[in-house]
Backbone bond lengths (Angstrom), bond angles and torsions (degrees), N, CA, C in turn:
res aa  C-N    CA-C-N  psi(-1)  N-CA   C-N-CA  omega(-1)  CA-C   N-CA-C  phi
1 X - - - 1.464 - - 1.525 109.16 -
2 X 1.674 119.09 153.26 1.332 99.40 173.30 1.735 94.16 -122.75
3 X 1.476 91.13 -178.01 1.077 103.99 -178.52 1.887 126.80 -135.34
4 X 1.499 112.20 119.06 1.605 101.06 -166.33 1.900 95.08 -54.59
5 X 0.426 147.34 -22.45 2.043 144.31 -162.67 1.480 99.32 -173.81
6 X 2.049 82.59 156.12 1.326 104.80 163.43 1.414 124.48 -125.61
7 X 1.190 151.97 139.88 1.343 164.83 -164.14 1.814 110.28 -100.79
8 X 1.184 128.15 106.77 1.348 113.31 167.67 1.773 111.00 -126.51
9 X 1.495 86.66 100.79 1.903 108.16 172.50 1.539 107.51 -137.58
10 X 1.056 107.29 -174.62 1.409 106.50 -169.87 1.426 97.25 -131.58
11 X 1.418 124.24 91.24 1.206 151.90 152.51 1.636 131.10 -64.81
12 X 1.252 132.24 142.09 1.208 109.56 -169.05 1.878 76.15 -133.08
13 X 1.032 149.43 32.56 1.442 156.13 167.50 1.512 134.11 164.43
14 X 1.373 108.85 52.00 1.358 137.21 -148.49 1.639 103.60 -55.34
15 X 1.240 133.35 147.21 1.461 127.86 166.57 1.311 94.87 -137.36
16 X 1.494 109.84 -179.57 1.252 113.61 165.97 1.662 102.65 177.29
17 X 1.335 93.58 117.75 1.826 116.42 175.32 1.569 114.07 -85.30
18 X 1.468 108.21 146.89 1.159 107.33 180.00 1.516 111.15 -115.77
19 X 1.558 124.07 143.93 1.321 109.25 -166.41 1.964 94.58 -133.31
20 X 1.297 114.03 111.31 1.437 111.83 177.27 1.383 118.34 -66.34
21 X 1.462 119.04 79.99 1.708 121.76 -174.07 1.705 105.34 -32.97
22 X 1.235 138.36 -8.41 1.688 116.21 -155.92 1.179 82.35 -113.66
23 X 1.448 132.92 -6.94 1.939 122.63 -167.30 1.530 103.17 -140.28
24 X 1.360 116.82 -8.48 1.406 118.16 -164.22 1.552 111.66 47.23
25 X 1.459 133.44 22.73 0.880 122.52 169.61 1.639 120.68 -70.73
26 X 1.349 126.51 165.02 1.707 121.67 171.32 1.053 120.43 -121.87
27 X 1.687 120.66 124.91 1.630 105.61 -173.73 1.236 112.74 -55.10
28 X 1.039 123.84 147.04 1.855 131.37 157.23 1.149 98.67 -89.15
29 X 1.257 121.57 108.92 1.464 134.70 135.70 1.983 132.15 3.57
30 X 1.611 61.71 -73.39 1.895 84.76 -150.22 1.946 94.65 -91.58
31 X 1.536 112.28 -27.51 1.858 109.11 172.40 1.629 97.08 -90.81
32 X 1.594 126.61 -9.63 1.379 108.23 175.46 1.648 111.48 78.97
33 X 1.510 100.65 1.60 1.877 96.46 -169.68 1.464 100.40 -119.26
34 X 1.512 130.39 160.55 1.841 144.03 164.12 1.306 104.59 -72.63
35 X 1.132 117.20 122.60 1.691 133.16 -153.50 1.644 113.34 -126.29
36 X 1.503 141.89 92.63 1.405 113.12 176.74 1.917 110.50 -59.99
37 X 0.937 106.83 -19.29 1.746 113.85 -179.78 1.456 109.95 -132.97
38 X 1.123 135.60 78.48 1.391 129.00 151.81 1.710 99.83 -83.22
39 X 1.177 90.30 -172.98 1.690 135.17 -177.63 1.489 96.56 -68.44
40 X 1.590 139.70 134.59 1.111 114.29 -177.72 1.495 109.12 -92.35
41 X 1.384 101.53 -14.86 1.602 119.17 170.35 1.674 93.40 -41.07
42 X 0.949 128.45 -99.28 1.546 163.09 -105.27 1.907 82.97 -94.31
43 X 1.452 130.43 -39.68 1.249 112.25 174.08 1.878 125.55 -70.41
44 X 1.245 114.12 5.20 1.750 131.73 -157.31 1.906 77.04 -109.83
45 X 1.167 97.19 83.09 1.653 93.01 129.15 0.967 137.45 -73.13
46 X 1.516 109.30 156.06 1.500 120.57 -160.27 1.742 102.73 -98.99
47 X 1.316 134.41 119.68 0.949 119.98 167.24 1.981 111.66 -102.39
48 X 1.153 114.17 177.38 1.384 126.09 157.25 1.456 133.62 -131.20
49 X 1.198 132.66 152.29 1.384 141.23 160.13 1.221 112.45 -36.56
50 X 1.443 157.74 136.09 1.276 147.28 127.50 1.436 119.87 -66.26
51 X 1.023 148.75 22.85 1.178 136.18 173.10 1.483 140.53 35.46
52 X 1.883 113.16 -32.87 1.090 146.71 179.32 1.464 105.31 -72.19
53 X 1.564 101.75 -46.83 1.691 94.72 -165.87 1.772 101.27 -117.38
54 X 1.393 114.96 -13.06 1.480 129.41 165.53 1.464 99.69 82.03
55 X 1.511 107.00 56.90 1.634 113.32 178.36 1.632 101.24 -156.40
56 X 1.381 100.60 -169.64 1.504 105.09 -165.87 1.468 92.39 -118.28
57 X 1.090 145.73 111.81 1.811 133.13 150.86 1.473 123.34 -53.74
58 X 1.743 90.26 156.69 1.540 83.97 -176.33 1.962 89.06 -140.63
59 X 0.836 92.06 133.86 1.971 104.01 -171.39 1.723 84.64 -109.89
60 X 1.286 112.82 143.09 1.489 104.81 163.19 1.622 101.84 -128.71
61 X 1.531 128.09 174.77 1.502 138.48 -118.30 1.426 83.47 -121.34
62 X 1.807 135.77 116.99 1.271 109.99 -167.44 2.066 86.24 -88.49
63 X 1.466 116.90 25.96 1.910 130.94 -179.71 1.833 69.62 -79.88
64 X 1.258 134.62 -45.40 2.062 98.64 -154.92 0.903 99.56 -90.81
65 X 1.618 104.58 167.89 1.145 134.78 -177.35 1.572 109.98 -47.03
66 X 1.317 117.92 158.04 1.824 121.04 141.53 1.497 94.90 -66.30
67 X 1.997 90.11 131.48 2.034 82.87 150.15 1.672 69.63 158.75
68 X 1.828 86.02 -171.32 1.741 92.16 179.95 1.328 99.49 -105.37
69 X 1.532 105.83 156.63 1.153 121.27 168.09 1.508 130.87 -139.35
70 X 1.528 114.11 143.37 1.470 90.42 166.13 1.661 119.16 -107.42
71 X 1.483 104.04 156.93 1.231 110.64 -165.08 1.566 111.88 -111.26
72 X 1.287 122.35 93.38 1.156 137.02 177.05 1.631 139.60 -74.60
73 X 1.210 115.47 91.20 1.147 120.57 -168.43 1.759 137.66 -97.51
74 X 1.447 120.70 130.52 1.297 102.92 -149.95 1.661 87.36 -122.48
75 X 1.701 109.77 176.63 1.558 107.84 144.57 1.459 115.36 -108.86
76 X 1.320 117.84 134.24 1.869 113.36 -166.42 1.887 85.75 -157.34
77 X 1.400 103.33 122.93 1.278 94.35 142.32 1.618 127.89 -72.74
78 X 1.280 102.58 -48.44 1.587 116.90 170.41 1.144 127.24 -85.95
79 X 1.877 133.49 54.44 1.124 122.12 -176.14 1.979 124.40 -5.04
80 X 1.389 114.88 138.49 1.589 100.94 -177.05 1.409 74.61 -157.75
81 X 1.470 124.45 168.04 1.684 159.15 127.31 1.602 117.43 -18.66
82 X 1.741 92.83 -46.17 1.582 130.41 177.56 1.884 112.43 -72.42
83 X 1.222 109.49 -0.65 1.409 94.98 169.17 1.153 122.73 -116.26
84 X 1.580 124.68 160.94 1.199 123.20 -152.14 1.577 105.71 -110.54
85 X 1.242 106.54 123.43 2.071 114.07 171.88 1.403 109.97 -28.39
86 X 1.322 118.74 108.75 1.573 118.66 157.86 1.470 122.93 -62.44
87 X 1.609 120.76 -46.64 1.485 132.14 155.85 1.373 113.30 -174.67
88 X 1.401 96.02 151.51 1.465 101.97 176.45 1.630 143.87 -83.51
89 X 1.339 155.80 161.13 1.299 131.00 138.00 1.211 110.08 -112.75
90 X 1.785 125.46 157.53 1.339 112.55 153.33 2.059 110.39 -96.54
91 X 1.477 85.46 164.77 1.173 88.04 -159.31 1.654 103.63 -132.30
92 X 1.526 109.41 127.76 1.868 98.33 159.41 1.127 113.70 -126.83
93 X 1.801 106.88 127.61 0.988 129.51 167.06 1.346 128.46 -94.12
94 X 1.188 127.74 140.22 1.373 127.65 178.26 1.545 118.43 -72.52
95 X 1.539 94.52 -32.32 1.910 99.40 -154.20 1.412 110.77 166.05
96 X 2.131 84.01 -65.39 1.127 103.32 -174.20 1.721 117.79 -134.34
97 X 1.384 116.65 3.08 1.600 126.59 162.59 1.011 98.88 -145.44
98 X 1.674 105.02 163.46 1.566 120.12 165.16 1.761 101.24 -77.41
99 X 1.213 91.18 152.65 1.667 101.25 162.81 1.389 108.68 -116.89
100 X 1.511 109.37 133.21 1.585 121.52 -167.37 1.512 125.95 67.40
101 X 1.400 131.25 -148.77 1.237 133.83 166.09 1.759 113.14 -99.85
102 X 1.081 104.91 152.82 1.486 113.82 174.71 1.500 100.35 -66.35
103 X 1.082 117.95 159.87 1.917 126.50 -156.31 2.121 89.07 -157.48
104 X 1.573 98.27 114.87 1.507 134.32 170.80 1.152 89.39 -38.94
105 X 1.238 111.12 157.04 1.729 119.02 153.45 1.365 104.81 -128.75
């Protein structure tokens, strides 16, 4: 499998929302569609550890938009509204790859 990025923190229930800075829209996850109001549940992807390479992957949805985004990542077992950003990247996507490296915020 590949993977557009990798994440190395030490998470014990990693998520990570995506927020399209040019529309403020949010991917939905779980409908696969750019949302000004989804579910906040349903935008918290679930990531995991690989163990293999001792990082977290990040696959992105070739469902979003092109545009930039930032990619916000938390630890939550229970995705909520109520949790607080662990860190960010921005991100450009085409569609269907990133272009360049992901960039801290």
């Amino acid at each position: 499998m590949s993977y557009d990025f990798l994440i190395f923190r030490t998470y014990t229930n990693p998520v990570v929302r995506l927020v399209r800075i040019q529309t403020g829209k949010v991917f939905d996850d779980v409908n696969q569609v750019m949302s000004f109001a989804p579910t906040w549940a349903d935008t918290a992807k679930a990531l995991s550890k690989d163990t293999n390479i001792g990082g977290i992957p990040v696959k992105l949805s070739e469902n979003m938009d092109g545009g930039e985004y930032d990619a916000l990542f938390y630890d939550s077992a229970s995705p909520a509204s109520s949790d607080v950003v662990d860190f960010g990247l921005r991100l450009h996507w085409t569609g269907k790859q990133l272009l360049g490296l992901p960039i801290a915020l």
